[in-house]
N, C-alpha and C positions, 0 to 999 in steps of 0.2 A: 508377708512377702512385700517387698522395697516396690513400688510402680516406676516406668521408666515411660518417660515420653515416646509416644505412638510417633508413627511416620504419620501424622498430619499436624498442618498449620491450626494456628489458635480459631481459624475460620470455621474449620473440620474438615475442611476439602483434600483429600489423600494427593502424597508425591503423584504418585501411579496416576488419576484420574488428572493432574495439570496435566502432565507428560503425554497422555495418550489424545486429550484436547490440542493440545498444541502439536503435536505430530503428525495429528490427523489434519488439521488445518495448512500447517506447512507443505504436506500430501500434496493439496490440491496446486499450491503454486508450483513446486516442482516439477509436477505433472507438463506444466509449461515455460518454466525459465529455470533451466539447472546453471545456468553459465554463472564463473565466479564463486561458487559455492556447491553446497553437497547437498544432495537430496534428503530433508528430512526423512527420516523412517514413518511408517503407522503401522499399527499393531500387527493386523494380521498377515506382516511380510516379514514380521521380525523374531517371528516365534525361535525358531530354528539357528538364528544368530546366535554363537553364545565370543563376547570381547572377553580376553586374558590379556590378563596386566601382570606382570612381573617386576617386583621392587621388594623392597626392604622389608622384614618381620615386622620394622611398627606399622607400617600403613596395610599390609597384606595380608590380612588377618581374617579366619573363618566367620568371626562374626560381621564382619563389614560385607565381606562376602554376601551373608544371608541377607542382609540390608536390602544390598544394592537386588539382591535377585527377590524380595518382597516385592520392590517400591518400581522393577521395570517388567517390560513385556520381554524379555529376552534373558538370556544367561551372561552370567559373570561369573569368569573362574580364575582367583589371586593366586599367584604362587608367589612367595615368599625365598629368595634370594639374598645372598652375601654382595657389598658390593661388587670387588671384583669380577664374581659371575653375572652380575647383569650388566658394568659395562661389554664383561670379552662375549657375553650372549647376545646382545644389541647391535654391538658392533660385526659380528659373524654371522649368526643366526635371525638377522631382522625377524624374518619370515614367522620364525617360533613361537611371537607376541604381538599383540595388538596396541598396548601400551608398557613403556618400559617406561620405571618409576628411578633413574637414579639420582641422588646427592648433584645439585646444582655447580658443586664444586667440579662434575665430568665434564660439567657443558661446553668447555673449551675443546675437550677433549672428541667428546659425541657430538654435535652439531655437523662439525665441519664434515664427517666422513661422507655426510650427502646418502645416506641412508633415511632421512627422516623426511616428514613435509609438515611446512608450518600449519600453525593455525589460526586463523580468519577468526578476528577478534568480532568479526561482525554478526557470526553465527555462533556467536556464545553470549548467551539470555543475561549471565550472572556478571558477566565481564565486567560492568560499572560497577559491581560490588566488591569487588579485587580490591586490594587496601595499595595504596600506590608507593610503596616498597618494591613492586614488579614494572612500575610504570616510571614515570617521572613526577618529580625528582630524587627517586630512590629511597624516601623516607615515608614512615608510616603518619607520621604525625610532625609541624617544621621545625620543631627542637627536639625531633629524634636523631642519634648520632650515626652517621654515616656508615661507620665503621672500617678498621684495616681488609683488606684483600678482597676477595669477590664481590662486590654487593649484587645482588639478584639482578636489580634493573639493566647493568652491565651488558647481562649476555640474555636479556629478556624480548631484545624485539630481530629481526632480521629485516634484510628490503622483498622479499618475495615469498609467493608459494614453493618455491622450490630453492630458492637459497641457499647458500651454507654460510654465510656470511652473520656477524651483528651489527647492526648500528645504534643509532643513538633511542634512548627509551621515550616512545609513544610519538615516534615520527612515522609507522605505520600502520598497519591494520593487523600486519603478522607477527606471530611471537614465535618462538622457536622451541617452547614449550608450554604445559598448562598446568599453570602452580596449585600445587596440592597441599602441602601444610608447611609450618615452618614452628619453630621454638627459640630457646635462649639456653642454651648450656653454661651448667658452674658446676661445683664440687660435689659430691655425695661426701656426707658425712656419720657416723655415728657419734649422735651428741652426747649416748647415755656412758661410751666409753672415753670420750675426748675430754667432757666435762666442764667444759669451756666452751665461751662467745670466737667462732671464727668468722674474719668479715675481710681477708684476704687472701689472695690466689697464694702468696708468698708463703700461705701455710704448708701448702702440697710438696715442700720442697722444704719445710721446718724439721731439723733433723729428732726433734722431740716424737716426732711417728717414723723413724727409720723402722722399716720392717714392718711396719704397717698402711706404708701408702703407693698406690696401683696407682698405672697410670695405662692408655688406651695405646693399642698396639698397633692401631693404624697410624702411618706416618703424619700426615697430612695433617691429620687431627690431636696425636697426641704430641707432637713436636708445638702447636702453639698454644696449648692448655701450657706445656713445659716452658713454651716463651710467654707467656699469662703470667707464669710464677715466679723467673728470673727479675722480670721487669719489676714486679712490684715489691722485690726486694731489694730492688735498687741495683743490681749488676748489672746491665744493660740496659739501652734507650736503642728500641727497634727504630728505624724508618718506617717498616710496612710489616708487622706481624704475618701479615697474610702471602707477602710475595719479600722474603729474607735475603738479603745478599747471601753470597758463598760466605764472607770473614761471617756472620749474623749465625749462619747456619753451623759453620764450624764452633764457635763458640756454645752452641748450644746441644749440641749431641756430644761438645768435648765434658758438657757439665754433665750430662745424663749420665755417659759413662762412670763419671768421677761418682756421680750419686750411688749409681749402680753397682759396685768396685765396694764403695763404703758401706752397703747392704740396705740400703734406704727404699729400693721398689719391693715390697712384697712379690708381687709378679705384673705383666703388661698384660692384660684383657685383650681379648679378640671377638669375645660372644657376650650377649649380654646377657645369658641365662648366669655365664660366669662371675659376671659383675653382679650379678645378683645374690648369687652364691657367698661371695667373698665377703659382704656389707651382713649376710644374715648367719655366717658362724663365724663372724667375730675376726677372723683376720687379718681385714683391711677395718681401718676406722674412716680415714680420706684417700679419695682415690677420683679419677675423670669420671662422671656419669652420666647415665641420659635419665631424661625424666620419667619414664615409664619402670625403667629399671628400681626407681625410687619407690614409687605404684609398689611394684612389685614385692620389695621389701618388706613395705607397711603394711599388705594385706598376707604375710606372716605372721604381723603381731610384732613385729621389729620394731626400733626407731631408726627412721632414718630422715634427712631434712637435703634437701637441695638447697645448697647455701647462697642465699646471697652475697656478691661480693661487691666493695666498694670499687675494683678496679673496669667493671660491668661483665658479659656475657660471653661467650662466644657462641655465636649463632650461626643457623644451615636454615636448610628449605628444601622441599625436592617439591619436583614436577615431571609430569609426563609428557614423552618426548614419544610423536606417533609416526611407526612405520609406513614407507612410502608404498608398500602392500596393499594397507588399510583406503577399499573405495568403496561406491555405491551404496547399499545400504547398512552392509558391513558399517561405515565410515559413519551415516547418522547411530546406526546405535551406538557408536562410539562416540559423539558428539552428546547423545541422550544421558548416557554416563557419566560426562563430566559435567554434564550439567545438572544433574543428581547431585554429583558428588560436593560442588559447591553451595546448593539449594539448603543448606542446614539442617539434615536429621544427621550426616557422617559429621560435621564440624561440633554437633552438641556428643557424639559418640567418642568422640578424642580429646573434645573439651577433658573430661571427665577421668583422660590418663594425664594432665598436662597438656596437650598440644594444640595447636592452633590451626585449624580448619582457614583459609587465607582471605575468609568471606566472614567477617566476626559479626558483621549483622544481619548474616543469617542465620548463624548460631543461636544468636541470642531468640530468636521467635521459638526454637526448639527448647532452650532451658528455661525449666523454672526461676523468677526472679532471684529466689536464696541461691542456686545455685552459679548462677550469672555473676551473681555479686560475689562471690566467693572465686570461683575460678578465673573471672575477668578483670573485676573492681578491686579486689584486694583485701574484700571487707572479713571481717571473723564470719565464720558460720554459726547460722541461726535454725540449720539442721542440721540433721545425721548428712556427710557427706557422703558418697558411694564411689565405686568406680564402676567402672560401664558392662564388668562383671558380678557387679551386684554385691561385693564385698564391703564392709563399713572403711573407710579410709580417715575419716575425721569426726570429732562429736562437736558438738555447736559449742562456739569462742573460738576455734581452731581459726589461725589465718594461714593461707598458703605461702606455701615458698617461695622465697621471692614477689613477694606482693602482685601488684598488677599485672596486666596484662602492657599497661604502656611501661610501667618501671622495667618489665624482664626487655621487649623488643625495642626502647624506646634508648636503652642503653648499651646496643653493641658494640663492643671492643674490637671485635673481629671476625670474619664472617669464615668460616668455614671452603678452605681454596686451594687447589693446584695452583704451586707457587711455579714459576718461569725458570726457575732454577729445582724440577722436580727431579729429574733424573740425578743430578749431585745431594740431593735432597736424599733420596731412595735409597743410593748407596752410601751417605755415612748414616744411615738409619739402621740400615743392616748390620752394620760397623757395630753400633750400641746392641743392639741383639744379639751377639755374636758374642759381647764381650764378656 
């Protein structure tokens, strides 16, 4: 049987025993100066707390679940949500959740309603381990690429505890959400049917796979994978892939159509059990996908490869955005939580499907070196690789997709975003659907 890293540091000292050190010690100053901030929890007040978070299938998962309720003194209960239902449940239903996890892309959209309350960078342990893509100057690293439409920093900080507003990144103490993972999206492909080197978006839209290439049914996201593909075959020079004029826009659901029309989409994906599906009975060969989707494949027995492309990535990030409900103790074990969550045993657990825990040097104290250098560095494997369900995923020589961890985030094209022109966006989107 595979061994998988314990929830403790290389020290040996368990999550659980910092957390209940430090909580308990926070205890006592609270006891006298709650102003400004929130009362740490300590153990024996927090039994009976149990935080629910509601976000997406990749991050809201049974096992993470079990993690987080190992590694604290209270309960956590993930429920796993479509976007649309956890923005229209956040925005309706605060009350319902404790943390609501969605696509940074809503934040324009969530923020403002004045349902949420910031969070006090000051009472977050991990915070200086944040990679400053959330902070200023928006990039991970100073020759990483900024990228078209959202970038996280953007809509990262606000002026108060109670704000609805953004301002500029890391002019306060408050941020408007607490970033949880983020990735680099490019193509899924099946290389054993394509048979061939693809190293452009421009292929997704190469009529050589008519009837064999999906694309993602959500607007937002699969209109600029679609303008990812346009561009790089030279029809179009966007302004801002992320936020499109109307002529940009009409131009590009006028081609979708036209592809559509000529039998070129296999079908639009909505789920990603689907996308899974379509890549392992052979249907689809290129089509939009996410990384875990890829995961998913190969621990079929499939091939499948998350392509790198030369034209770069399109990338996203979510964060938890916490309701103005959430107070008093409630409020620290929900502080305890996230600061779990970035503490490195969740970051080496998503290491392992693809994704990026937003704290990578805490990650790394959780992963074995082979493994570090294989999901972060780029390098071939020099063992069995696994995934975080214990399946074989790679045999040593194997190099991941899309190489590093700076080559995938270091190379965004476009960030994942509610364009300013969404509503004409929504409806000739429909328009293509329809047709």
């Amino acid at each position: 049987m595979r061994k998988t890293s314990s929830d403790k540091s290389k020290t040996g000292v368990s999550r659980r025993s910092i957390l209940k050190g430090t909580a308990a010690a926070a205890g006592v100053a609270a006891a006298t100066q709650l102003s400004g901030g929130f009362p740490t929890v300590w153990s024996q007040d927090i039994k009976d707390i149990t935080v629910r978070t509601v976000g997406m299938a990749v991050s809201n998962m049974k096992p993470l679940e079990d993690m987080a309720n190992e590694a604290l003194d209270f309960q956590v209960r993930q429920t796993a949500a479509e976007i649309p239902a956890i923005q229209s449940r956040a925005l309706t239903q605060p009350d319902s959740g404790d943390l609501f996890e969605p696509p940074y892309m809503l934040m324009k959209f969530m923020w403002p309603s004045g349902n949420f309350q910031a969070w006090d960078t000051t009472k977050l342990p991990e915070w200086d381990s944040v990679v400053d893509l959330y902070k200023a100057p928006g990039k991970i690293w100073p020759d990483a690429w900024f990228g078209d439409g959202q970038n996280p920093s953007t809509v990262a900080y606000t002026s108060g505890p109670d704000a609805t507003d953004f301002v500029e990144a890391g002019s306060t103490q408050w941020i408007t959400n607490h970033p949880v993972l983020h990735n680099a999206d490019t193509l899924g492909i099946r290389p054993d049917l394509i048979g061939r080197p693809i190293d452009t978006w421009a292929e997704l839209i190469n009529p050589e796979f008519a009837g064999k290439a999906a694309l993602v049914a959500f607007p937002q996201i699969g209109l600029m994978d679609a303008a990812q593909a346009f561009q790089a075959n030279g029809e179009i020079e966007y302004g801002d892939k992320g936020n499109m004029t109307r002529d940009e826009i009409d131009y590009s659901i006028d081609r979708l159509i036209e592809l559509k029309e000529a039998g070129h989409w296999r079908v639009l994906w909505s789920t990603f059990n689907e996308s899974v599906q379509l890549m392992v009975e052979g249907e689809v060969v290129i089509q939009s996908m996410w990384s875990p989707a890829v995961t998913a494949v190969r621990e079929q027995g499939v091939p499948c490869i998350y392509q790198d492309l030369k034209e770069g990535y399109r990338s996203w990030t979510l964060g938890h955005l916490l309701p103005k409900h959430v107070e008093g103790k409630h409020l620290g074990a929900v502080y305890d939580y996230v600061t779990w969550y970035h503490s490195g045993p969740a970051g080496a657990f998503f290491a392992r499907q693809g994704y990026y825990v937003v704290t990578p040097g805490n990650t790394q104290k959780y992963l074995p070196e082979a493994e570090w250098d294989f999901w972060f560095e780029g390098k071939p494997a020099t063992v069995d690789i696994y995934s975080p369900f214990g399946k074989l995923m790679e045999k040593p020589g194997a190099v991941r997709d899309g190489g590093s961890y700076k080559n995938r985030m270091g190379r965004v094209a476009v960030w994942n975003s509610v364009m300013d022109e969404n509503e004409y966006l929504t409806d000739r989107w429909n328009e293509f659907i329809a047709a």
